[in-house]
N, C-alpha and C positions, 0 to 999 in steps of 0.2 A: 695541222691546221695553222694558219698564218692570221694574226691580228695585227690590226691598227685604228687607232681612235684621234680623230680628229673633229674639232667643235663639237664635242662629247657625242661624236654618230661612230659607233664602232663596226668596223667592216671583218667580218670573216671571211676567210678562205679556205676551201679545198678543191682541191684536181685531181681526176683519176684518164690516164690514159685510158683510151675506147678502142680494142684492139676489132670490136664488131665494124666498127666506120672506119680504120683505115686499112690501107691497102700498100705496105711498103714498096714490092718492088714498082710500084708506081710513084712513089713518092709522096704519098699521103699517109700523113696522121694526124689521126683526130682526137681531141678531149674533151673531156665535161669539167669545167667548173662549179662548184657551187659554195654561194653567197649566200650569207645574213648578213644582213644590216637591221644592227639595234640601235634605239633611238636614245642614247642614255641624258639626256637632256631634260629641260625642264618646260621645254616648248613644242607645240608640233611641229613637224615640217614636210615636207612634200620633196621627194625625189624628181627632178624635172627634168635633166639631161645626162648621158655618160657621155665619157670620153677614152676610149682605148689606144693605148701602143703595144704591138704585137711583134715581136724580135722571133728569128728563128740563128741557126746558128750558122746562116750563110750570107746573115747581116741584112737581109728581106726588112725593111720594117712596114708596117701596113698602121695607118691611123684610120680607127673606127668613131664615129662623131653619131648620135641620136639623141631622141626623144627618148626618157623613160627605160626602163627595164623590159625586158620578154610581154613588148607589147602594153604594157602599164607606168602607169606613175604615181605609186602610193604615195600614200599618206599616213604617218607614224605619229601617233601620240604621244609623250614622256614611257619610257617601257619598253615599247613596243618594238615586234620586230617584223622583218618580210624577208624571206627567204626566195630563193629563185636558181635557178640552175640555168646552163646556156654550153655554147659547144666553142671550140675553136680549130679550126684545122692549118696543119704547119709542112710546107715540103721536105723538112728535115726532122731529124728523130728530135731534137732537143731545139727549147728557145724558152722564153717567157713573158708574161704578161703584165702590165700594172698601169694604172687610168684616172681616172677620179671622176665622180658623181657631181651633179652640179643641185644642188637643194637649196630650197628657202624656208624660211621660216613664216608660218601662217601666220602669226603675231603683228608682223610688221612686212611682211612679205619680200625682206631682204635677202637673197641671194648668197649663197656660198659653196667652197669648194670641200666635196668630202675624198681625203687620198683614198684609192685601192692599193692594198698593200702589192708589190709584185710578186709574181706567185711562177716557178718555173713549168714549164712544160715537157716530159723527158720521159718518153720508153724506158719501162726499167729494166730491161734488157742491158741499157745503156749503162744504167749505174753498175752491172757487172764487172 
């Protein structure tokens, strides 16, 4: 698992290759990430936008820009956490991922950036 904490919003990571969703000699692979985000702050805040860069290892980059997470835009109290999973598909066996969330704070409804840590994407066939 990969951490990072920034304006005390701590982002996890994990990734598991999805050997059911791809399809090598076609050139697809696919993965599942999944994320918590804990709120370790003393204020609530509201996840409002992400931002992704997606690398593969034939230098492909793809920028991903939305609203909110898998269709929402929680809201987290001091504590608290939201969890979420989502997929990524890459024409090469290996690349990675890393983004940041765009949150504000209800208090004052000021805006800020939360990093996602980068997180690699790699058949582990590959690490053989």
């Amino acid at each position: 698992m990969i951490k990072t904490t920034t304006n005390s919003i701590q982002i996890s990571v994990e990734v598991k290759y999805w050997p059911q969703q791809s399809i090598p000699k076609q050139n697809h692979y696919f993965f599942v990430y999944f994320i918590t985000i804990e709120n370790q702050s003393e204020f609530s805040v509201q996840l409002l936008r992400r931002h992704w860069e997606i690398f593969d290892s034939v230098s492909e980059i793809r920028m991903v820009d939305g609203d909110g997470v898998v269709g929402e835009t929680p809201t987290l109290a001091p504590g608290e956490k939201f969890e979420y999973n989502s997929g990524c598909n890459l024409t090469t066996d290996m690349g990675y991922m890393k983004g940041h969330y765009i949150m504000k704070k209800l208090l004052d409804e000021k805006e800020f950036d939360v990093d996602i840590p980068k997180f690699d994407l790699i058949v582990p066939a590959r690490l053989n």
